[in-house]
LOLUM-229831 format. One line per 8 residues: their letters; for each residue z, x, y of N, C-alpha, C, O, CB. Coordinates in nm, 4 decimals. Glycine has a CB too. Layout:
a	Z X Y Z X Y Z X Y Z X Y Z X Y  ...
***
This chain:
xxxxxxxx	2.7423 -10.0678 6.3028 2.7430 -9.9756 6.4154 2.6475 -9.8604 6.3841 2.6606 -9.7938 6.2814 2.8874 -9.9229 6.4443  2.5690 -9.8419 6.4574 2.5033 -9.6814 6.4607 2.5728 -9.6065 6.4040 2.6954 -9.6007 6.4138 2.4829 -9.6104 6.5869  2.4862 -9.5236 6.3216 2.5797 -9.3813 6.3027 2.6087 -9.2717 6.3550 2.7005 -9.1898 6.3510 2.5616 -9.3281 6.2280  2.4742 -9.2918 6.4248 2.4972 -9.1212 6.5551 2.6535 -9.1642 6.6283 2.7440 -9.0807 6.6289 2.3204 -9.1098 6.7507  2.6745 -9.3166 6.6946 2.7969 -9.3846 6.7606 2.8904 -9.3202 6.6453 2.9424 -9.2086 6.6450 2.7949 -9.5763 6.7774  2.8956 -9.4005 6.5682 3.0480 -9.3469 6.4609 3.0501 -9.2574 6.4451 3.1642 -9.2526 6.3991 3.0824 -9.3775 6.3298  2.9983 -9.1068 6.4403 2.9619 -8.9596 6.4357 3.0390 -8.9314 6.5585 3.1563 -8.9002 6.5378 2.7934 -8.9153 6.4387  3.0063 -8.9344 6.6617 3.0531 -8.9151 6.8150 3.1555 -8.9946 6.8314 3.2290 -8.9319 6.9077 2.9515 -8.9480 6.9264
xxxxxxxx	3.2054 -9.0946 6.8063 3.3560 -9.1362 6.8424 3.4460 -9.0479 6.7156 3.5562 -8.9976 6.7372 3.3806 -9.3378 6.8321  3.3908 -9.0431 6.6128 3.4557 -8.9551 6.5161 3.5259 -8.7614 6.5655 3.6097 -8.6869 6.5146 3.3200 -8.9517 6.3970  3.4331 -8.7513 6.6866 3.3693 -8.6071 6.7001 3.4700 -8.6361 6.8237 3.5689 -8.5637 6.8351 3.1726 -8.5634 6.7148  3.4467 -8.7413 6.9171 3.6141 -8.7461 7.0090 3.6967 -8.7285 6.9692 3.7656 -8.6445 7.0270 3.6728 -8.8414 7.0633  3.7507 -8.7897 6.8479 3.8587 -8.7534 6.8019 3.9824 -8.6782 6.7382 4.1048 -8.6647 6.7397 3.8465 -8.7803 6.7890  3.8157 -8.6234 6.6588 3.8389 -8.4603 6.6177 3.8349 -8.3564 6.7462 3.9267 -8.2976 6.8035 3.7073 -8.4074 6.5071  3.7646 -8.3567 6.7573 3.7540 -8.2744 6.8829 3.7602 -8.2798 7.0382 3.6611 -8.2526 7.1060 3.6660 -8.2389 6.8729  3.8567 -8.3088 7.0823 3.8010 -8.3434 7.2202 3.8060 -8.2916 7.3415 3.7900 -8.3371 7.4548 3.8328 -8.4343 7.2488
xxxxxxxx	3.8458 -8.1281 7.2712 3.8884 -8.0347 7.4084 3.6857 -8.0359 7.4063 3.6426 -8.0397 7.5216 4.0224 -7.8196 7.3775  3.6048 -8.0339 7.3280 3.4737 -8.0472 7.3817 3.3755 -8.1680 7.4707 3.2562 -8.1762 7.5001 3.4213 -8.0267 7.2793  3.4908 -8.2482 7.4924 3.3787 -8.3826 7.6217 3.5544 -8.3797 7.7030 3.5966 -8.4868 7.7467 3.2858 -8.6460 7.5155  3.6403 -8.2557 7.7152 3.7502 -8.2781 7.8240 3.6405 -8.2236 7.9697 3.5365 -8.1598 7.9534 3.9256 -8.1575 7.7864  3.6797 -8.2549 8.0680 3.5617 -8.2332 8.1938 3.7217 -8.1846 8.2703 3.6999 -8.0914 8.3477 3.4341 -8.4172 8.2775  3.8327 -8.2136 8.2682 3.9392 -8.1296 8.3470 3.9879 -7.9807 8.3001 4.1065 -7.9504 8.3129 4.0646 -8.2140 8.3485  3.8859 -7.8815 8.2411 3.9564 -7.7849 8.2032 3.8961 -7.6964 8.3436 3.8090 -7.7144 8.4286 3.9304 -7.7334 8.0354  3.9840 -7.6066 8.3160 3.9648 -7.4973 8.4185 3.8382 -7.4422 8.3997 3.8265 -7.3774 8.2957 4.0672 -7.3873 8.4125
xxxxxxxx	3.7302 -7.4508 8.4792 3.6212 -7.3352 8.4040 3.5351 -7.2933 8.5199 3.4837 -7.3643 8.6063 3.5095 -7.4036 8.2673  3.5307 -7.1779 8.5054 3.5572 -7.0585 8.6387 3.3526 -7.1015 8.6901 3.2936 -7.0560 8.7881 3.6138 -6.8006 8.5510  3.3158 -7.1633 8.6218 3.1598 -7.2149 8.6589 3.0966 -7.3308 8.6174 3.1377 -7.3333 8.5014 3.0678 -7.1301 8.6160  3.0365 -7.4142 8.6268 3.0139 -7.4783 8.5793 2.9241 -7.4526 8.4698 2.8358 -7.3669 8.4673 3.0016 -7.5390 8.6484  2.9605 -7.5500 8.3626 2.8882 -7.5055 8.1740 2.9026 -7.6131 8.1324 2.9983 -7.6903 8.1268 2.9683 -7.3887 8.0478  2.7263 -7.6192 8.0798 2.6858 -7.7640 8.0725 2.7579 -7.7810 7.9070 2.7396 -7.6875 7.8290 2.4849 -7.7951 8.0932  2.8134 -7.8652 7.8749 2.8992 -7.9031 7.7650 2.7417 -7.9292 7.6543 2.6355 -7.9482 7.7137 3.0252 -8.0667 7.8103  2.7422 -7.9277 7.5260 2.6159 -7.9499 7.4153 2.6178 -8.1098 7.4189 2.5146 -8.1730 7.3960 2.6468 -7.8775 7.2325
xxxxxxxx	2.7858 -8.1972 7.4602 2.7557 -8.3221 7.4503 2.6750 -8.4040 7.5856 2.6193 -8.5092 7.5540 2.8853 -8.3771 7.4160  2.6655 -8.3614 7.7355 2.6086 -8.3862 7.7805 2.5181 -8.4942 7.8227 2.5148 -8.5923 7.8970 2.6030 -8.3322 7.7604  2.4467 -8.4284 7.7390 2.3047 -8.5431 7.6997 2.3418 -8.6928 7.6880 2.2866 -8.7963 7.7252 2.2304 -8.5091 7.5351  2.4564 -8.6648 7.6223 2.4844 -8.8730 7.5329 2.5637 -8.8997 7.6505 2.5600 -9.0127 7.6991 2.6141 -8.9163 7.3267  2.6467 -8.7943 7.7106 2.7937 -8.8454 7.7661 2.7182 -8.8783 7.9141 2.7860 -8.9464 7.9910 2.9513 -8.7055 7.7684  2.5956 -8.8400 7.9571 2.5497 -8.8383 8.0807 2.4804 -8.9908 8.1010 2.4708 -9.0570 8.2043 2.4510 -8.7105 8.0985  2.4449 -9.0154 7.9922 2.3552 -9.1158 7.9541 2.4658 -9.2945 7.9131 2.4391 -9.4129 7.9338 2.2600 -9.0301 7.7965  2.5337 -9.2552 7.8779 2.6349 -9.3572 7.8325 2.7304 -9.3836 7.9815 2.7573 -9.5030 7.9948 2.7362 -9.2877 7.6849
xxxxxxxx	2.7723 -9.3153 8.0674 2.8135 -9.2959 8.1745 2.7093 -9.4002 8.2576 2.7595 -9.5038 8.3012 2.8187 -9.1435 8.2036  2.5688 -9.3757 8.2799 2.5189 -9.4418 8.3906 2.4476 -9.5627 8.2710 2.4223 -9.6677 8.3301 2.4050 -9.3332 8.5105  2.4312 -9.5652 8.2019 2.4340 -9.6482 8.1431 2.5575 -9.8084 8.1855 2.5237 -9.9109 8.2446 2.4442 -9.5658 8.0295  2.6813 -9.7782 8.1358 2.8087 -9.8646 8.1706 2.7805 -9.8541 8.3129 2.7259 -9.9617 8.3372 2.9699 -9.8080 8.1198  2.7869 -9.7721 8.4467 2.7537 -9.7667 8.5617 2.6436 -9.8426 8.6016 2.6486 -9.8746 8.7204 2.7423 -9.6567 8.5873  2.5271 -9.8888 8.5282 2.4469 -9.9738 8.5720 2.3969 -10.0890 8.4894 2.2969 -10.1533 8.5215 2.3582 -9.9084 8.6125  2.4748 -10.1155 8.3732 2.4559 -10.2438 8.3306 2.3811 -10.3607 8.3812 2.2851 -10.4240 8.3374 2.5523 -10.2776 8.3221  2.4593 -10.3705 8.4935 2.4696 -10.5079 8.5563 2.3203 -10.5265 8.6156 2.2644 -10.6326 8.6434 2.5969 -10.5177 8.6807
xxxxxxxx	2.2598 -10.3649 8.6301 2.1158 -10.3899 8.6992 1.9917 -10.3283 8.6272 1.9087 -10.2471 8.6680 2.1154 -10.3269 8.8471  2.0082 -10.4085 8.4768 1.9380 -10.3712 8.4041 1.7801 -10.4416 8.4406 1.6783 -10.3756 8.4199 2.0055 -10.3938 8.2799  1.7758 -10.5460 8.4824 1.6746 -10.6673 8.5141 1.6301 -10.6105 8.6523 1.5285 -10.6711 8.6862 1.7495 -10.8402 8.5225  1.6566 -10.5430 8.7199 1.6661 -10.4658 8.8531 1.5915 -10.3423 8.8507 1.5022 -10.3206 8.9326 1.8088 -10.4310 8.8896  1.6257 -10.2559 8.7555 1.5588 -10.1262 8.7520 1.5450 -10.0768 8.6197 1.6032 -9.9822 8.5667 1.6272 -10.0279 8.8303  1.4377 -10.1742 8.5624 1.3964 -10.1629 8.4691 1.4512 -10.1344 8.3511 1.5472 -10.2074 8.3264 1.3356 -10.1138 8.4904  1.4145 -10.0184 8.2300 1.4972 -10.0546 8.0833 1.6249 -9.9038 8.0999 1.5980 -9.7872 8.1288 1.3498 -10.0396 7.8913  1.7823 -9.9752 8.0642 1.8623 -9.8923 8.0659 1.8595 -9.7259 7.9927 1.7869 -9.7233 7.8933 1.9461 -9.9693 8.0276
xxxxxxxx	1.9083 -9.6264 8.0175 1.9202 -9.5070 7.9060 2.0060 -9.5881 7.7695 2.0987 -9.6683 7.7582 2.0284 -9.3489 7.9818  1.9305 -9.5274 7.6957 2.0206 -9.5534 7.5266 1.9624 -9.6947 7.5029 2.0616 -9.7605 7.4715 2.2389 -9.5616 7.5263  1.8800 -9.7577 7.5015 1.8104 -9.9062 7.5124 1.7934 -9.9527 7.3842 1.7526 -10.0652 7.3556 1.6662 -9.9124 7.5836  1.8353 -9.8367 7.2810 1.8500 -9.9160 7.1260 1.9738 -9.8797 7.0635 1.9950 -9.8592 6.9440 1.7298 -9.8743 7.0115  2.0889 -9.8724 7.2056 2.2086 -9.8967 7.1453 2.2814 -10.0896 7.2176 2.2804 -10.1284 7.3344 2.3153 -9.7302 7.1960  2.3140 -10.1370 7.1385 2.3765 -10.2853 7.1962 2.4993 -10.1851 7.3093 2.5330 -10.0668 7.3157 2.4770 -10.4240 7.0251  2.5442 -10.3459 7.4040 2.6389 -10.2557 7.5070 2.7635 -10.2187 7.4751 2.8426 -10.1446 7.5335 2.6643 -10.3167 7.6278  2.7755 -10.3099 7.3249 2.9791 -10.2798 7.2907 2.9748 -10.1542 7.2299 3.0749 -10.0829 7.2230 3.0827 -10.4036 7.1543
xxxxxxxx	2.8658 -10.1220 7.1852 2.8548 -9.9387 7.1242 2.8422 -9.8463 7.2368 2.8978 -9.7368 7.2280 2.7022 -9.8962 7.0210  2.7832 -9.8736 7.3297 2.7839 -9.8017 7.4213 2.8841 -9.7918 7.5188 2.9072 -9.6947 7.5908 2.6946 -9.8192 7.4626  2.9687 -9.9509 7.5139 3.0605 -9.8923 7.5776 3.2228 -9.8821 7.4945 3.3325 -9.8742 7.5498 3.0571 -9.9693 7.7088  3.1937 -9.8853 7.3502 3.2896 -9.8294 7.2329 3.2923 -9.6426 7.2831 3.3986 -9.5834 7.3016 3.1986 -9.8687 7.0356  3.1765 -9.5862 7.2955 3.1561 -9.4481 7.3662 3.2321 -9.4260 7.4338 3.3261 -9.3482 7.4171 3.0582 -9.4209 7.4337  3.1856 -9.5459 7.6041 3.2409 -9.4893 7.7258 3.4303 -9.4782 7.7359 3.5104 -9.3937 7.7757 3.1744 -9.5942 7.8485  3.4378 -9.6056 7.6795 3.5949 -9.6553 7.6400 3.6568 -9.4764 7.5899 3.7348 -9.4076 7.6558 3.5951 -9.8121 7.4629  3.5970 -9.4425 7.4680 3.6875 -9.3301 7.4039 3.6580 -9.1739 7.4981 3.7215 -9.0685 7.5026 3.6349 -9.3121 7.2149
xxxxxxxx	3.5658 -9.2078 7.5473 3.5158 -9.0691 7.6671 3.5896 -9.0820 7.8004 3.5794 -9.0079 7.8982 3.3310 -9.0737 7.7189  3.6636 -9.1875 7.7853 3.7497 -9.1717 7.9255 3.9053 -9.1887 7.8983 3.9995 -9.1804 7.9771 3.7032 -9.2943 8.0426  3.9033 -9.2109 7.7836 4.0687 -9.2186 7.6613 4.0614 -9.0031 7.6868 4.1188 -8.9134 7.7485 4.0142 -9.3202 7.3708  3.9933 -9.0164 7.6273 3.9530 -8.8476 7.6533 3.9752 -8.7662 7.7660 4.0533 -8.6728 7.7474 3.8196 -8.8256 7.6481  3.9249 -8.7783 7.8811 3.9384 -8.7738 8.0569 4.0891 -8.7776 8.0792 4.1585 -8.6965 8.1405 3.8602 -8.9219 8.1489  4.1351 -8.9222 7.9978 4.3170 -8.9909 8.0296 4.3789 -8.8533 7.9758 4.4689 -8.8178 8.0519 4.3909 -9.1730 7.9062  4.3664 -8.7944 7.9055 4.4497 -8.7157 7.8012 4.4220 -8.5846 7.8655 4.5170 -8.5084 7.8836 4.4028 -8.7276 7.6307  4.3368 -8.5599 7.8915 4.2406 -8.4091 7.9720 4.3784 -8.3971 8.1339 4.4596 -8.3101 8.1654 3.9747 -8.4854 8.0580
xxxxxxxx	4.3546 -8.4837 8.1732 4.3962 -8.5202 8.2961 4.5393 -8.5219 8.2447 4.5508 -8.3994 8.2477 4.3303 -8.6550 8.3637  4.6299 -8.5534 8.2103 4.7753 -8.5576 8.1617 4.7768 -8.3848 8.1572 4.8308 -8.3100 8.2386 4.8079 -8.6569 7.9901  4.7190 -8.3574 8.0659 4.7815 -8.2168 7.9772 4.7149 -8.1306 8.1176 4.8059 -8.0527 8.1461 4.6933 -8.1669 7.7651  4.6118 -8.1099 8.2079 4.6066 -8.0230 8.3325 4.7250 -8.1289 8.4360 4.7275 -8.0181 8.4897 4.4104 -8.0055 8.4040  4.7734 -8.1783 8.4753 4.8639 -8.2141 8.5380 5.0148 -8.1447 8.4601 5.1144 -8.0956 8.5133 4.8429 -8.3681 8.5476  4.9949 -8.1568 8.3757 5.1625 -8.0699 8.2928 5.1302 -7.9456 8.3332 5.2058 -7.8833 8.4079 5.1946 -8.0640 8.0861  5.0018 -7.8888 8.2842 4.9969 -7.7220 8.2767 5.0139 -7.7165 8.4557 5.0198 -7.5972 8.4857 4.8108 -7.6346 8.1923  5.0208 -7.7800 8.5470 5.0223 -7.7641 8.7117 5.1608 -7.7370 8.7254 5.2073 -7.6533 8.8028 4.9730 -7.9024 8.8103
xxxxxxxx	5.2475 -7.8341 8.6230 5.3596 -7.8647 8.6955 5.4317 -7.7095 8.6187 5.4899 -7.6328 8.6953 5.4362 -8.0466 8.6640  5.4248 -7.6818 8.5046 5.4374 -7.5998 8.4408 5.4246 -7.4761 8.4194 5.4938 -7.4204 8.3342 5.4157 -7.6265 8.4008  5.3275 -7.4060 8.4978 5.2536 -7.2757 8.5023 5.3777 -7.2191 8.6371 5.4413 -7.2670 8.7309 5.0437 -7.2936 8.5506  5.3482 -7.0434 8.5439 5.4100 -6.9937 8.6359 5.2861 -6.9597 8.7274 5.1674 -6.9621 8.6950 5.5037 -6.8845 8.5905  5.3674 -6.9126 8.9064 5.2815 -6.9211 8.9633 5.3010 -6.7325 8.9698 5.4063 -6.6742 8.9438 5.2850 -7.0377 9.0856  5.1904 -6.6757 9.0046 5.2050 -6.5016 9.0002 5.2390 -6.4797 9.1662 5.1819 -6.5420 9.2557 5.0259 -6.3996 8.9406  5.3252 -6.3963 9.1829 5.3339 -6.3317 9.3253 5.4042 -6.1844 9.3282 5.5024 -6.1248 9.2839 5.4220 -6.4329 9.4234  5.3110 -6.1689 9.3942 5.3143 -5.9828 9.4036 5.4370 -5.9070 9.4908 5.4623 -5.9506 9.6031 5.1594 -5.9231 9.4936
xxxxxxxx	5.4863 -5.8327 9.4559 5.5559 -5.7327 9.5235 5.5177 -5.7509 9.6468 5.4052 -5.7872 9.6123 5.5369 -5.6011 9.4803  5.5114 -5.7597 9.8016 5.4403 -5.7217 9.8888 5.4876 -5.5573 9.9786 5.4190 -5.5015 10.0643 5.4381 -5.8503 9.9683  5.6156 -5.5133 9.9274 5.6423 -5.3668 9.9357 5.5622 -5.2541 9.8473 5.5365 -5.1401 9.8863 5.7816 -5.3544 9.9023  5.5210 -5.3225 9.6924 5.4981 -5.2159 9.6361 5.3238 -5.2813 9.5847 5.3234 -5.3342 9.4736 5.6326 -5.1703 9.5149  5.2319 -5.2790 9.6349 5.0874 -5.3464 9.5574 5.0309 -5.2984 9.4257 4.9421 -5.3568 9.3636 4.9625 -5.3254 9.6473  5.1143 -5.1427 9.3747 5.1230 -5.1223 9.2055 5.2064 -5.1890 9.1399 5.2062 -5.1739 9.0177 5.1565 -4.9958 9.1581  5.2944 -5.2750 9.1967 5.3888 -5.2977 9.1030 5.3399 -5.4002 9.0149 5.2453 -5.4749 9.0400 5.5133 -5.3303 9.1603  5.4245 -5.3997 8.8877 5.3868 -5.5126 8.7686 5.4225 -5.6718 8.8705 5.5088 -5.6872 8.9570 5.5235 -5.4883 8.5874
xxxxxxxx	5.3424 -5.7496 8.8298 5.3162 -5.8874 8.8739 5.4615 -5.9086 8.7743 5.4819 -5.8672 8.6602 5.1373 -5.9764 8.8329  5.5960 -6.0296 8.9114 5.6762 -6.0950 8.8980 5.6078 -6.2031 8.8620 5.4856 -6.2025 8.8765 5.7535 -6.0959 8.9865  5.6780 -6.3226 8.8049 5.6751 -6.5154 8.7508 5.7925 -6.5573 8.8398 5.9093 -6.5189 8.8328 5.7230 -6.5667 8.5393  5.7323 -6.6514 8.9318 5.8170 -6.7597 8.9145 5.7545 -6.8785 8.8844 5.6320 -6.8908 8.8839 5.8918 -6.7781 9.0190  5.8779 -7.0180 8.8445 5.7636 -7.1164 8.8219 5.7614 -7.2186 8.9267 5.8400 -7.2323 9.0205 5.7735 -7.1872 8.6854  5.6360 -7.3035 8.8888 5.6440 -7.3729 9.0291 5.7057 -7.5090 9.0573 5.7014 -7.5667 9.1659 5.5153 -7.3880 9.0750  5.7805 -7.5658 8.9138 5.8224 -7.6618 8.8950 5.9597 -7.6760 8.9487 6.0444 -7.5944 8.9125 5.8036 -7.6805 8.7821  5.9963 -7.7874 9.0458 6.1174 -7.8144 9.0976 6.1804 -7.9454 9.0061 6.2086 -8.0493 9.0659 6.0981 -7.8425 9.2591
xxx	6.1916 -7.9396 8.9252 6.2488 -8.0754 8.8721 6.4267 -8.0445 8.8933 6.4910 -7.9404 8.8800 6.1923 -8.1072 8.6795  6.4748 -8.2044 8.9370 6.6077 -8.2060 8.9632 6.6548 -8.1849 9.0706 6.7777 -8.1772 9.0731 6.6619 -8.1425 8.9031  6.5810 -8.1673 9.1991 6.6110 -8.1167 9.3147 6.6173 -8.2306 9.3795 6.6445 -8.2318 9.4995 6.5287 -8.0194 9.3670
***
């Protein structure tokens, strides 16, 4: 296997709040992994029409490495997506006094479980 590949599935694993794409982020910010994750993405997305439109991105990686990548970059997404679906169900939601607009911000939460 490549090593840049085993480096980067290594680097999912260790790290993967850096290729999560469900975090909250008040703008869009291009992630440093990008580059590979953009490329491995339409890559698996256009396989099939490699003979079609000429030579794929990543063309001196074989496809089970490339899609050994896509596989753990969307294991990644699975897990991203779980833990912002908890923090939804979970988060308190803020609501204001509407008598007093100095007052300290009340919590309630927004989770109905058991109802």
């Amino acid at each position: 296997m490549n090593q840049g590949v085993e480096m980067l599935l290594a680097r999912m694993e260790s790290h993967p709040e850096e290729f999560d794409y469900f975090t909250d982020r008040k703008k869009i910010v291009m992630s440093r992994w990008d580059w590979v994750v953009q490329s491995v993405c339409r890559r698996v997305a256009h396989k099939h029409k490699a003979s079609e439109q000429g030579p794929l991105d990543l063309p001196f990686l074989p496809n089970d490495e490339v899609d050994a990548l896509y596989n753990k970059f969307m294991s990644v997404q699975g897990h991203a997506f779980t833990k912002k679906v908890m923090h939804e169900l979970l988060v308190a939601d803020q609501v204001q006094d509407p008598d007093d607009p100095f007052a300290t911000q009340r919590f309630t939460t927004s989770a109905r479980f058991g109802r």
